[in-house]
N, C-alpha and C positions, 0 to 999 in steps of 0.2 A: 590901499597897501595891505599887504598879506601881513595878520597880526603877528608871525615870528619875526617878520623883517619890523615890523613897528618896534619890538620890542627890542632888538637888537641896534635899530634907530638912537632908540634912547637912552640904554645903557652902554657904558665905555665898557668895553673890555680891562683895559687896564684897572679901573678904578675897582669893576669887581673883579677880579683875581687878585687884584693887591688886597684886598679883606683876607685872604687867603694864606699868601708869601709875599716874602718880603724881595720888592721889583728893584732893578736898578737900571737904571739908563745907562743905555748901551749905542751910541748914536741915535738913530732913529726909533729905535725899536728899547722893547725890554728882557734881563734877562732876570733867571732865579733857580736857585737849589729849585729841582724837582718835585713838587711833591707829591711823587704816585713811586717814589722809591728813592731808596737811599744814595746819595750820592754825595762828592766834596767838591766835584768841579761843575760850577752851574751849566746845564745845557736844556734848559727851560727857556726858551725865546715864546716872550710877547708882542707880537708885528700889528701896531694900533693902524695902521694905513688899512690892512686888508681884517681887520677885528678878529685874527687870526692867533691860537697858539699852538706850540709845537712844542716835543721834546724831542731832542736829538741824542739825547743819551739810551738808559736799557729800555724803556719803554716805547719810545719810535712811534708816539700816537700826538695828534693833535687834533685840531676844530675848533668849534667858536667859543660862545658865553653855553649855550645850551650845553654840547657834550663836556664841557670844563666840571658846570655842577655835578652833572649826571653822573664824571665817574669821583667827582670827589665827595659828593656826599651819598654815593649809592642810589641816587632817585633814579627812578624811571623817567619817562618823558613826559607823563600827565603833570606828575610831580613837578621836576623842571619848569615844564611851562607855565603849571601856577604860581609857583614864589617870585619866578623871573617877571612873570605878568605884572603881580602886585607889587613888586620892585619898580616896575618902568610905570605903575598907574595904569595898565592897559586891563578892562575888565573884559570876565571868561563869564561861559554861561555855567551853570552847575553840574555834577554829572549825577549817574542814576546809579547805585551800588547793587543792581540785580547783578550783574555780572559775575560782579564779585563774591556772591552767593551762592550762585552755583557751580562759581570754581572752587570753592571751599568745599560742596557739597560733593561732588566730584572726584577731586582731592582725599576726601573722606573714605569714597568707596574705597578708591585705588590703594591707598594703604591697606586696605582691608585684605585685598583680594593679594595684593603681596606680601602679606603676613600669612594667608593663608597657603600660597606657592610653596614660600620656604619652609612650614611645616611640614608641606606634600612632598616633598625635594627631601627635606632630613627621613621623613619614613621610610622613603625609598631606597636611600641609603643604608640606615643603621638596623629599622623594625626588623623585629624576631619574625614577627608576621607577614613580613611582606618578601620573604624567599623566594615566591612565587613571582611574583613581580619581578625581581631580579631577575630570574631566570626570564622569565619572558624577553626581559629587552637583551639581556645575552643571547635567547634567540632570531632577535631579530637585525642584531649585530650592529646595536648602537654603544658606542666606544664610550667610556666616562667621561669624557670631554664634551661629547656631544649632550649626553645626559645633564649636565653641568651647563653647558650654554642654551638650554631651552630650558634648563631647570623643571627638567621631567619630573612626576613624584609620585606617591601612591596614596591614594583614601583607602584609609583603615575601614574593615569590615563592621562597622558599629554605626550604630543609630546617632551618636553624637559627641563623639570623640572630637570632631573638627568644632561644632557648636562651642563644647568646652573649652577649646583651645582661646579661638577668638573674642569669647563673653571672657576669660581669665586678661585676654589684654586690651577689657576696654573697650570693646566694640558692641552696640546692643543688640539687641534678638533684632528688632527693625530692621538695622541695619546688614543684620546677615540677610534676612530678606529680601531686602532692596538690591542686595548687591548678587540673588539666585544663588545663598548657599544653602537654605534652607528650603524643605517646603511644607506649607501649610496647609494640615488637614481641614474637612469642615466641617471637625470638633473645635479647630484653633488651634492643639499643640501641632509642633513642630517635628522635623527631622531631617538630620544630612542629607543631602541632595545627592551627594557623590560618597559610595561606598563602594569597598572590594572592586576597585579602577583607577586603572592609569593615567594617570593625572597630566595632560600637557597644559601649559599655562598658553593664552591666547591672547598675545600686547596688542597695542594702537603703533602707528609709523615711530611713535618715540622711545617704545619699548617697555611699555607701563602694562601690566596685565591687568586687563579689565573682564574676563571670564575666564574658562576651562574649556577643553573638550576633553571629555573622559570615555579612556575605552577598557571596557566592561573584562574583568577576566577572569571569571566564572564561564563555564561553557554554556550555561543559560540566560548566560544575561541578556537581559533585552531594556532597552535597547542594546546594540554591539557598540555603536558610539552617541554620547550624550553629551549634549555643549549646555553652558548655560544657558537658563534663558534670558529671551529680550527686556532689558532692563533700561537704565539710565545712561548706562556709562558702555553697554556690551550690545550692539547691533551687528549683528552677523550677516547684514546687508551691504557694511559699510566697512568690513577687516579681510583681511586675506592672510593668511596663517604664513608665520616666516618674514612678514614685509619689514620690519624691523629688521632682522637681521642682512635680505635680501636689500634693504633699499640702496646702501652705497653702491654695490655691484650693479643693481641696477640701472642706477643712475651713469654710470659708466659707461656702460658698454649699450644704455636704451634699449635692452631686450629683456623681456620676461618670460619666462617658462612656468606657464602654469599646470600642475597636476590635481591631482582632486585628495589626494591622504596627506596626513599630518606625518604618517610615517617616510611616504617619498620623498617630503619634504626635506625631514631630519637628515635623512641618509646622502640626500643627494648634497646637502650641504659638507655633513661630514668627507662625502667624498672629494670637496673641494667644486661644487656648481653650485656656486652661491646665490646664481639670478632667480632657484629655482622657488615660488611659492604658489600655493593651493587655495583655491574657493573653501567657502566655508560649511560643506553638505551640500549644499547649492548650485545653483547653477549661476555665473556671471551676472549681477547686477548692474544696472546704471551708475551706482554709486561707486560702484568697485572700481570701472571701466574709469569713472573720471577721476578716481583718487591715482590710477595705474598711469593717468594720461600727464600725472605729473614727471613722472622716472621715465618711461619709456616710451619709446616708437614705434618697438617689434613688440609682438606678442606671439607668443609660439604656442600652441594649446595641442600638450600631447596625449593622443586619442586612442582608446585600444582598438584593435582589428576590428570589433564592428562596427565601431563608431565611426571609424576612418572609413571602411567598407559602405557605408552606408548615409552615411552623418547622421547615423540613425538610431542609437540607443539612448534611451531618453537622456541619459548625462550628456551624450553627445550634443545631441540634436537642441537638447535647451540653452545649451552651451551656445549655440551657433544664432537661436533665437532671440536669446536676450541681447547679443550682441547689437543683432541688426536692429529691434526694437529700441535701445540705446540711444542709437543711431539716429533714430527718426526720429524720436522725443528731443535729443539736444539740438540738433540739427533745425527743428522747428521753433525752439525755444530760442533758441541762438543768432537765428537768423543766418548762418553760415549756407543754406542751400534752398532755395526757394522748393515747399512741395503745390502743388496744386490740391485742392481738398480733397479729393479722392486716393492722390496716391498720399498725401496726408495719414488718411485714415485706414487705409491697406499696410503701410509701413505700422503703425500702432496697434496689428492686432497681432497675437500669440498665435500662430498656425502651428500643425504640424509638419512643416515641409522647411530645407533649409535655404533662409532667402539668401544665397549668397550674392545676389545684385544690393543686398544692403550693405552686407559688408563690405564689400567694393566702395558703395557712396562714404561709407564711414572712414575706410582708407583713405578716400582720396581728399574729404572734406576737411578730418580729423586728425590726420596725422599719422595711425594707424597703420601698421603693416600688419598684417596676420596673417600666421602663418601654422601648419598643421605637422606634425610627425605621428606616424604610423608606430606605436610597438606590437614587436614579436607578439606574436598568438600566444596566452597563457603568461603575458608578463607586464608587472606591473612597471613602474620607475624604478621602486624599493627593490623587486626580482633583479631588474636589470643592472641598474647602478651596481650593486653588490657584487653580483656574478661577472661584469664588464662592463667598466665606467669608459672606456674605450669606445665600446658601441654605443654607449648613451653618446657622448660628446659628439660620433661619428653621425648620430642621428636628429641631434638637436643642430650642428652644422649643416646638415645637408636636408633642415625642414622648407617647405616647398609651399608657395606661393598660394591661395585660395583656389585661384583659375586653374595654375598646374593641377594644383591637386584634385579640383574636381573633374578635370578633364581626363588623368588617371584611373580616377575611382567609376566614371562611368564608360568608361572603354572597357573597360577591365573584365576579361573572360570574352569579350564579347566579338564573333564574326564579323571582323569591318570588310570581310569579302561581299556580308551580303547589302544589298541595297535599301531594302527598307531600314534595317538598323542605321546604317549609315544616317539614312534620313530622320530616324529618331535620335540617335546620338545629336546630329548637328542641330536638329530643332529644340534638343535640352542645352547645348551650351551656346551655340551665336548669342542669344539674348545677355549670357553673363558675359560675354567676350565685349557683347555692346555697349554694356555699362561700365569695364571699364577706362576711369577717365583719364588717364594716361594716354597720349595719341602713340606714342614709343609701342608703352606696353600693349596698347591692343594690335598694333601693328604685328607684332611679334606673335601672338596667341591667335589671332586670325592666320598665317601663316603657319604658325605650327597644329591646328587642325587639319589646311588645305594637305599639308603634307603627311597626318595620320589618315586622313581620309583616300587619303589621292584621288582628290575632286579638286580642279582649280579656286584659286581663293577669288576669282572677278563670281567662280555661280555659287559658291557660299557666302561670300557679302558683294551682292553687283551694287555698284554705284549707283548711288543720289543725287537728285540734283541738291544740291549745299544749299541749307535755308539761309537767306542771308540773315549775319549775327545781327541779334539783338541786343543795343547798348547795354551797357553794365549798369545792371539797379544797383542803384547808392543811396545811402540811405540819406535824407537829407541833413547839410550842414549845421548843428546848433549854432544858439549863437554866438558872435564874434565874444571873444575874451576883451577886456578891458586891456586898453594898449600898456596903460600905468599898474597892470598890477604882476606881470610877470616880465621880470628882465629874459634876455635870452638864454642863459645857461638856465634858470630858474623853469625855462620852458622848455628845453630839451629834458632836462631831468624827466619831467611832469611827464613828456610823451612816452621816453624810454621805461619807465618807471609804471605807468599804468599799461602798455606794451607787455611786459615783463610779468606782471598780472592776468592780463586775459590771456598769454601764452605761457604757459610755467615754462617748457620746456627751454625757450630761449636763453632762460638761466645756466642750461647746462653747458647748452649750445655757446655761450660766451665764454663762460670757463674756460669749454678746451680751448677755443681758441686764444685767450689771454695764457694758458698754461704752455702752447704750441709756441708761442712769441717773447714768455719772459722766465718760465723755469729757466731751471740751470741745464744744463746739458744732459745731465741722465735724469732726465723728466722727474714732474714733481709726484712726492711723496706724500701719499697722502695724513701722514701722522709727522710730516715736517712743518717747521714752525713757520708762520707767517712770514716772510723779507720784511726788516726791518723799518723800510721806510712803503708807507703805504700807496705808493705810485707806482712798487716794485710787485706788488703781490700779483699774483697767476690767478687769482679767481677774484668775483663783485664783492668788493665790502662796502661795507657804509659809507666809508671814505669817499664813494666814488659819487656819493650824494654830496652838495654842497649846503642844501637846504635841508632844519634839522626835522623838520617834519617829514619833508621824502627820508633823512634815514632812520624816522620811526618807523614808517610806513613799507620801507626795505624792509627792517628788522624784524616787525610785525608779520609780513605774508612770506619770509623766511621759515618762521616759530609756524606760519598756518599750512605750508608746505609738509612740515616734518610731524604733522596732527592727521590721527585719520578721524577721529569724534564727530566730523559733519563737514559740509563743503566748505572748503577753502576761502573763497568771496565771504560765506556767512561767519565762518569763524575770522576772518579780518574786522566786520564792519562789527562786530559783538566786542573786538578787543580792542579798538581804536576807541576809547571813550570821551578824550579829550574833543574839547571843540573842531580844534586845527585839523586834525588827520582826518576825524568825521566829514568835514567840509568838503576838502581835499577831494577822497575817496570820491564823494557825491555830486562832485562835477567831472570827475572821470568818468560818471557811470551816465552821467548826461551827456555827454560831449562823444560823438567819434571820433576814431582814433586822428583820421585826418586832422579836426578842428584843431584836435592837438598839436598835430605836424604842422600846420599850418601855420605856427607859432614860430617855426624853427625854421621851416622852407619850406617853397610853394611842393605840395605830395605830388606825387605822378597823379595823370589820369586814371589808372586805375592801381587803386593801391590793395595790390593782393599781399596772399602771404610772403609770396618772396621779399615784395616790394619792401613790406614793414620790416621783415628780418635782414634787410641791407639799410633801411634807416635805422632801425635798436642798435645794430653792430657800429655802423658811423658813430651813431651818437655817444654811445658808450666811450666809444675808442676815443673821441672828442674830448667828453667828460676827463677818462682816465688821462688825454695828453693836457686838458687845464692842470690836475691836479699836480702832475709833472715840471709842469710848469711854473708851478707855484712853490712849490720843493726846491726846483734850483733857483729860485729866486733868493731865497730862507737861508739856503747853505751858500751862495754867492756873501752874503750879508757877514755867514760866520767868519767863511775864508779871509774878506778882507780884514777883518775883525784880529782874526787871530795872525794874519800876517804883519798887522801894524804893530803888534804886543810883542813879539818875533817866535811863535809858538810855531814853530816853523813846521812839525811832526801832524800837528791838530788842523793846521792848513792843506798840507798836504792828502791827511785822510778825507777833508771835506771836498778838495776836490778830486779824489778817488769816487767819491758818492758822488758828484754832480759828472763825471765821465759816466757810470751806470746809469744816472736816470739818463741822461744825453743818449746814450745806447739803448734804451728800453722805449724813449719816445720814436725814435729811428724805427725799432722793430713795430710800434706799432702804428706807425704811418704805413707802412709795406704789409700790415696787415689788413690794413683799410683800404688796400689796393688789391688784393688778393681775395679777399670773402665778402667785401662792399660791391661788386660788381657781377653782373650777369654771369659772365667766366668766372670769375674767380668763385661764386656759389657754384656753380657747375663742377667747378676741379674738388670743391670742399666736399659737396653732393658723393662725388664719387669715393673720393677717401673713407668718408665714413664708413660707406658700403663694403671697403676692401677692409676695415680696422673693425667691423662690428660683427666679431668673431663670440660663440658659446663665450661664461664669462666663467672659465674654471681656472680658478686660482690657483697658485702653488700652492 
């Protein structure tokens, strides 16, 4: 028996809540004043049959014995689950307090470096000395709002004007060291880092600044731009400038527009293109690409005229290499695409040449769509945005497919009258057209050559004989789960829930669609308040876990999502310290996905990605119609309740709320008819495509 259901075994709900408030039998069940807020008329129900509690009044939350503690005493869930343990007799193993050492330490810097912001941010403002400074971003036509919302600032021309600041509040020389405000000579003393420059602050996905990049504004400064350096808390391997502000938009609309200046960035926001964020000096990392591959699907990377011309300025061209490198490191790590050792080790090296047959496999493996826009000769984003955010929008809309675009850029100027060319054009791209793995798509692109070329498409790809397929490697089965240790709900969770983990994106992907099926008619808002009762809400909450360990472990890879400080998997299994979730996690990481599915229903034959993403959506939808289900159970209970007392108004409203959930369970049975099914992914598929529009906001 899984030790939260033991513990839960053991202790009555009623018996602990009543240590609490004071319970009254109410038929079957119990009731009580609230106690998570003020109220006169009890709408606190204790339902001992399902060890279930709920409020029906202002707070609209309920669950078991575990989330009861958790929000009345403020615990976390390690917490919870050890009082709860040593209440029921159930013994935990001990945990290891590194963690919490280095979040402290962490924690340390990050105050540091935002103590130092808002210093930079007040100079730039008020200093006598920093006129210049002003003027600069007045020329570069960033608005005080914008300057305000990246809390732009300026380092004062002195040796240790900042040092001062930050030793006045507390902070040690060390610790300015550690955190890259200082540097150290090798005399030993010290000196500001960042002098006479424009100070932009550089966050993590949650908005915490954890370095600088400063641009120099003296006409001799050198460097022109200087970021902090690699430290504890500041990897500019693993940040993308803007993502903080960009991730909601992005998360919306699944497309990213990457530029390479902190200034395009700024600007393109201010002008209302919120999706848009920048590498960090650099060129695309593997860490980037898969902190990116939690928000979106698109990726747009826009190119100046040579780079586009050519894929060939080194910004360009590394842009385009690390990608496909990316690609073939996760891909082999992952096991998502079998390589043979050779093309193994040809995908993993750094060439000069742009492999776009990798980026293709990464598309098609990964999720990826990538995509290129060409700017004007002589124009950056910041040029263009400013001068015409019209043609930006008109260009990040109408950015063009890898295939297209390189099949443009090598026609381009060139004599398709004459023959040999012909023959070199087609010999540089049939091979990309080969790979890709779309049968649609390459249908399309194999046809739209035959007809630049005007050579039939049977003597540009003449037919093969068809290898016969070779079954589908599967990896084999772990083994079988213990029949007595997971109920069925208890095993959909587990599959949907570890699902949900190796595919982030599925999360968003469920939203809309629970927001398509239960918002109110003029769609949800994203700064409106949760629906009251948790069966009604348009996006995943905890609720929609039943067991309290999946919804730490929801909770948990929610917090690891909105962290960019290191991968996601790793920052989960570092923050899960309890026994429960640790265990949990490490038979998901043992188990394929199937073994898990197999819990819940016999998987397909072959369970690709569609496959899983029509079992996650079922399951889900499953889950959300119990929890439905259980609500009008709850408010069934009050109705009659309050109809035998003759409270005839408080009957009536309860079943007002059980005709809503009754309608919300309807839409999302029609929902699981609509996007659980081959078609119905197919019509989904295409919406998207028509709705995943540039994401510029009013």
């Amino acid at each position: 028996m899984n030790v939260t259901d033991e513990i839960k075994q053991r202790l009555d709900i009623v018996d602990l809540i009543g240590d609490y408030v004071v319970l009254k039998r109410s038929g079957r069940n119990y009731k009580a004043l609230c106690p998570f807020h003020d109220e006169k008329t009890p709408s606190f129900v204790v339902f001992p049959e399902s060890q279930q509690w709920r409020c029906f009044g202002a707070c609209g939350e309920g669950g078991d014995i575990f989330s009861f503690v958790m929000k009345r005493e403020g615990w976390d869930f390690p917490e919870a689950l050890r009082v709860l343990a040593d209440r029921a007799g159930v013994e935990l193993k001990p945990q290891s307090p590194e963690q919490a050492q280095m979040q402290e330490q962490a924690e340390r810097l990050q105050s540091l470096l935002a103590e130092a912001a808002a210093f930079f941010h007040r100079q730039l403002l008020d200093a006598p000395n920093a006129r210049h400074a002003r003027e600069y971003v007045a020329r570069r036509g960033l608005s005080a709002e914008t300057l305000a919302s990246f809390e732009v600032g300026f380092a004062p021309d002195s040796w240790d004007a900042t040092m001062n600041l930050l030793l006045e509040r507390g902070f040690t020389r060390d610790d300015l060291v550690e955190a890259g405000m200082l540097v150290v000579k090798d005399t030993g003393s010290v000196y500001d880092r960042f002098r006479n420059r424009l100070m932009i602050p550089i966050r993590d996905g949650q908005g915490r600044v954890v370095g600088f990049g400063a641009r120099g504004l003296a006409a001799d400064a050198v460097p022109k731009y200087l970021n902090s350096p690699q430290g504890p808390i500041f990897d500019k391997s693993r940040l993308l400038f803007g993502l903080s502000h960009a991730r909601r938009t992005i998360r919306e609309s699944e497309t990213a527009v990457i530029v390479e200046g902190y200034m395009d960035v700024m600007q393109a926001h201010q002008a209302g293109f919120t999706n848009v964020i920048a590498e960090m000096g650099t060129a695309l990392t593997e860490a980037q690409l898969k902190l990116l591959s939690r928000y979106a699907s698109r990726l747009i990377l826009a190119l100046d005229p040579d780079s586009a011309g050519q894929m060939a300025t080194e910004r360009g061209r590394e842009v385009i290499e690390r990608v496909s490198k990316a690609a073939a490191e996760q891909v082999s790590e992952e096991g998502v695409w079998e390589f043979d050792s050779a093309e193994r080790d040809y995908r993993a090296r750094l060439t000069t040449e742009f492999d776009a047959a990798g980026m293709l496999r990464y598309e098609s493996r990964l999720g990826f769509d990538i995509r290129v826009i060409t700017l004007p000769e002589g124009k950056d984003p910041d040029d263009l945005i400013r001068e015409s955010p019209e043609d930006w929008a008109a260009l990040v809309e109408g950015a063009m497919p890898i295939v297209e675009h390189v099949i443009r850029q090598t026609t381009e100027g060139k004599n398709l009258d004459d023959a040999k060319v012909k023959s070199q054009v087609a010999a540089s791209i049939i091979p990309l057209i080969e790979d890709v793995a779309d049968p649609v798509e390459r249908s399309h692109y194999r046809q739209r050559l035959a007809r630049l070329l005007r050579i039939p498409e049977t003597t540009l790809f003449p037919k093969r004989q068809a290898a016969s397929p070779s079954p589908a490697r599967r990896p084999p089965p772990g083994p079988p789960l213990p029949e007595t240790a997971h109920s069925p709900t208890r095993s959909r969770e587990a599959f949907c829930l570890a699902a949900l983990i190796q595919r982030p994106r599925l999360i968003y992907r469920v939203n809309r669609i629970l927001a398509e099926c239960l918002a109110p008619d003029e769609g949800p808002d994203g700064e409106a308040a949760q629906p009251e009762m948790p069966g009604l809400a348009w996006y995943l909450t905890v609720h929609d876990f039943a067991q309290p360990e999946h919804r730490q472990i929801f909770t948990a890879w929610l917090s690891a999502l909105d962290q960019d400080a290191e991968d996601p998997l790793a920052w989960l299994r570092s923050g899960l310290d309890d026994p429960v979730t640790r265990t949990t996690i490490e038979e998901w990481e043992r188990l394929p996905l199937d073994a898990l599915l197999r819990k819940v229903t016999p998987p397909p034959a072959d369970l690709s990605d569609e496959a899983i993403h029509d079992e996650v959506l079922r399951g889900l939808l499953e889950l959300r119609s119990e929890q439905i289900n259980s609500q009008i159970q709850e408010l069934q209970f009050l109705m009659q309740e309050t109809e035998d007392s003759g409270e005839m108004a408080a009957a009536q409203a309860y079943g007002a709320t059980i005709n809503r959930l009754l309608a919300a369970r309807q839409r999302l049975w029609k929902a699981g008819k609509r996007y659980a099914t081959p078609r119905g992914r197919a019509e989904a598929r295409e919406n998207d495509g028509r709705n995943r529009l540039h994401a510029k906001t009013a």
